[in-house]
C-alpha positions in Angstrom: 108.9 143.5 97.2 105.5 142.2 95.6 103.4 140.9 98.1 101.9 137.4 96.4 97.8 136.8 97.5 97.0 133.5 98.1 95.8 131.6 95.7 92.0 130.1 95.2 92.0 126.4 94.0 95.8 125.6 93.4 95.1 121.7 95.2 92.7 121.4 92.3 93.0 117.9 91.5 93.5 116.7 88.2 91.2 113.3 86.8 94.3 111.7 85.8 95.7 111.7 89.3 92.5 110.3 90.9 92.7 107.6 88.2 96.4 106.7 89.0 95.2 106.3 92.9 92.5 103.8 91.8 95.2 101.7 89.9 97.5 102.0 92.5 95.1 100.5 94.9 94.4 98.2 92.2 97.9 96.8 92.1 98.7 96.8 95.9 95.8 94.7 96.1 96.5 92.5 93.7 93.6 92.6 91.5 96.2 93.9 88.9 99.3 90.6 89.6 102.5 91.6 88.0 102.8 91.0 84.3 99.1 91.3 84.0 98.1 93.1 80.5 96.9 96.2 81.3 93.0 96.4 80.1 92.1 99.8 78.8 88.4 99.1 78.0 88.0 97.1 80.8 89.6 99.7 83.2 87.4 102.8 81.2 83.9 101.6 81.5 84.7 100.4 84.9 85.6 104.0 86.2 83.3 105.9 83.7 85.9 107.9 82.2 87.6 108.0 78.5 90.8 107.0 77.4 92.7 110.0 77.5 92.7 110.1 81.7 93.5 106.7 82.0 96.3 106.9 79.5 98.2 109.8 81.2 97.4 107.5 84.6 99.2 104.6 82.9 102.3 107.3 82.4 102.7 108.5 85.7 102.6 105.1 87.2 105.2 104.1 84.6 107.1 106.9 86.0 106.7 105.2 89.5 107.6 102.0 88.1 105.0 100.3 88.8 103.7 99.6 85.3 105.8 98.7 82.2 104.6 100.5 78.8 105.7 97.9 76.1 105.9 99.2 72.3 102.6 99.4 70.6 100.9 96.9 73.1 99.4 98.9 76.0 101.2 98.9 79.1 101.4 95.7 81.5 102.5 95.5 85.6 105.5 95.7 86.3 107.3 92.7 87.4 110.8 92.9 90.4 113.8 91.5 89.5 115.5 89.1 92.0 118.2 91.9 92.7 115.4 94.7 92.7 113.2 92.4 95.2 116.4 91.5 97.4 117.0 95.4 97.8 113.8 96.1 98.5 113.4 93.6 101.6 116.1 95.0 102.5 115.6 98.6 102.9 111.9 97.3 104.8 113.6 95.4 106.8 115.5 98.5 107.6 112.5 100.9 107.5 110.5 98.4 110.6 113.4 97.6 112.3 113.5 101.5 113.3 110.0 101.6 113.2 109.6 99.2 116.5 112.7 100.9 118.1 111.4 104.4 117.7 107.8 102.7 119.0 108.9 101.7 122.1 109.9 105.1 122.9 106.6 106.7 121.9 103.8 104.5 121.8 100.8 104.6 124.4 98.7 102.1 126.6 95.9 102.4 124.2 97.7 101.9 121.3 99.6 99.3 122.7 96.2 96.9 123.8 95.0 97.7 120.1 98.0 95.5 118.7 97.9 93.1 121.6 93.8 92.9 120.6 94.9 92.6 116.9 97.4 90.5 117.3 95.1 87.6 119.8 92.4 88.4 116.7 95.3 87.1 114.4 95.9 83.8 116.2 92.5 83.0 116.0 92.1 83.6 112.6 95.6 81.5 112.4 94.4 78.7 114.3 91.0 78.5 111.9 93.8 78.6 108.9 91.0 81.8 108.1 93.9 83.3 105.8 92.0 86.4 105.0 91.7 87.8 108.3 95.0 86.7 109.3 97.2 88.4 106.4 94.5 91.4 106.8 95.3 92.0 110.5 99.2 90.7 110.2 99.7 93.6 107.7 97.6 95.9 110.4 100.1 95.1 113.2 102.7 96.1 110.5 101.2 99.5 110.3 100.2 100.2 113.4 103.8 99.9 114.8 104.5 102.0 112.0 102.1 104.7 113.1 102.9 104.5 117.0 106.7 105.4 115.7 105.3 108.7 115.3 107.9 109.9 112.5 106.0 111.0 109.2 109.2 110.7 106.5 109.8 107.1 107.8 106.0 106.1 107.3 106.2 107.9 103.8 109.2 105.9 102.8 107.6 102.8 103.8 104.3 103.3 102.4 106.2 104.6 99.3 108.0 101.2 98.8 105.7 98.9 100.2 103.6 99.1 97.3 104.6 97.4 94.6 105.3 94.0 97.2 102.0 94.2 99.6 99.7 92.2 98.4 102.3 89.7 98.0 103.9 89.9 101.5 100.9 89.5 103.2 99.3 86.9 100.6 102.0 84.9 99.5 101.5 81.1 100.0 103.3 80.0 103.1 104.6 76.2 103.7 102.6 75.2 107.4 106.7 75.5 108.9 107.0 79.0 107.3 103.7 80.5 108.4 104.5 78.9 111.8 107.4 80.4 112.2 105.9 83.7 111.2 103.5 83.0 113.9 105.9 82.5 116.1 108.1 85.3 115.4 104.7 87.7 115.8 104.1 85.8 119.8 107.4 87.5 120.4 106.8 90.6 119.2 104.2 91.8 121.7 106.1 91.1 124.6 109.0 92.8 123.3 106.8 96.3 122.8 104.9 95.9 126.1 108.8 95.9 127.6 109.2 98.5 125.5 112.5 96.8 124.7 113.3 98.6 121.2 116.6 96.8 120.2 115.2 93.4 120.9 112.3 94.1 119.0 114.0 95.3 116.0 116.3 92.8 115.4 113.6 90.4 115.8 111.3 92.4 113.2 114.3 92.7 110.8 115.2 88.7 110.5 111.4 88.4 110.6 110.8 90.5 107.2 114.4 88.8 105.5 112.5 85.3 106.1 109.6 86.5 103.7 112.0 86.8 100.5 112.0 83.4 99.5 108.0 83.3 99.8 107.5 86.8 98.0 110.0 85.8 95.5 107.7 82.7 94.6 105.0 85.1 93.6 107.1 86.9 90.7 108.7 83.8 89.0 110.7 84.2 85.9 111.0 87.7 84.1 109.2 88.0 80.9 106.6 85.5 81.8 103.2 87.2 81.2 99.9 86.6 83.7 96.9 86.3 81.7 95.0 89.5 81.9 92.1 90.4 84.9 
């Protein structure tokens, strides 16, 4: 049998591909808001590159489905159906709901007090009505129960779907009643994982992601309606 060397500079990375991640971030963010036009001059002189990177960047995120390439016109962001959104929540739900049960099996003390000091940061920032901070360290709590579940494929299917609804789930515009119920449902949370009580906690995450469908769905409005470009 041939004995294959190891190769020198096969995780070369490829322009294109570091141009995707920037537009990716770009969209989770919401700097890019579904339906927006997809600027090509705009986007070239702001990363310093030509045409031809960012086009093949526009293709694989088409690919992803997170942009929409529309017949001689460019390419725009892709907008979620009400069916596509309602599955979505769904498998999320899923996806934390088995995040905080595997969590309270495997989290530590000091990850533990970094939620709790997280969470006390968030109530602060509620109480202010400071909404950057708050949605900024709500989505943390999100991910750090996500980390302290300590299984890689489940993070990897959650980042992997989270994407296209982030900046929406954590920025949406909440009646005072929903966001105090959100509030409310996070208060519960942290005793729940200091108990380490995994079932009680994820039913509780589970109705508590469900609740934000009606608020992310306010974000994406009709189909076909296009943003004005950004």
């Amino acid at each position: 049998m041939n004995r294959i060397e190891p190769s020198i500079g096969i995780s070369r990375r490829y322009l294109h591909d570091e141009v995707a991640d920037r537009m990716r971030e770009l969209i989770n963010e919401g700097e890019l808001e579904p339906r927006a036009r997809v600027n090509e001059s705009e986007l070239t002189e702001r990363f310093g590159i030509s045409r031809t990177p960012l086009r093949e960047a526009i293709k694989i995120l088409a690919t992803e489905g997170l942009l929409e390439l529309l017949p001689n016109r460019g390419a725009r962001v892709a907008s979620i159906s009400p069916d596509e959104l309602e599955e979505m929540i769904e498998v999320i739900a899923g996806l934390e709901a088995t995040a905080c049960d595997l969590a309270c099996r495997t989290i530590t003390d000091e990850e533990l007090a970094e939620i709790e000091a997280k969470h006390q940061a968030m109530m602060t920032a509620w109480q202010a009505r400071d909404e950057t901070s708050y949605f900024r360290l709500n989505r943390e709590i999100h991910e750090a129960i996500m980390l302290a579940s300590r299984n890689t494929k489940l993070r990897s299917l959650y980042l992997g779907l989270t994407g296209r609804i982030q900046r929406s789930r954590y920025s949406a515009h909440q009646t005072e009643a929903q966001w105090a119920q959100a509030v409310e449902e996070h208060e519960r949370m942290i005793p729940l994982l200091r108990a380490r009580q995994g079932e009680e906690l994820a039913g509780l995450m589970r109705r508590h992601i469900r609740s934000k469908k009606p608020v992310i769905a306010a974000i994406y409005g009709e189909e076909g309606t296009e943003a004005s470009p950004r």
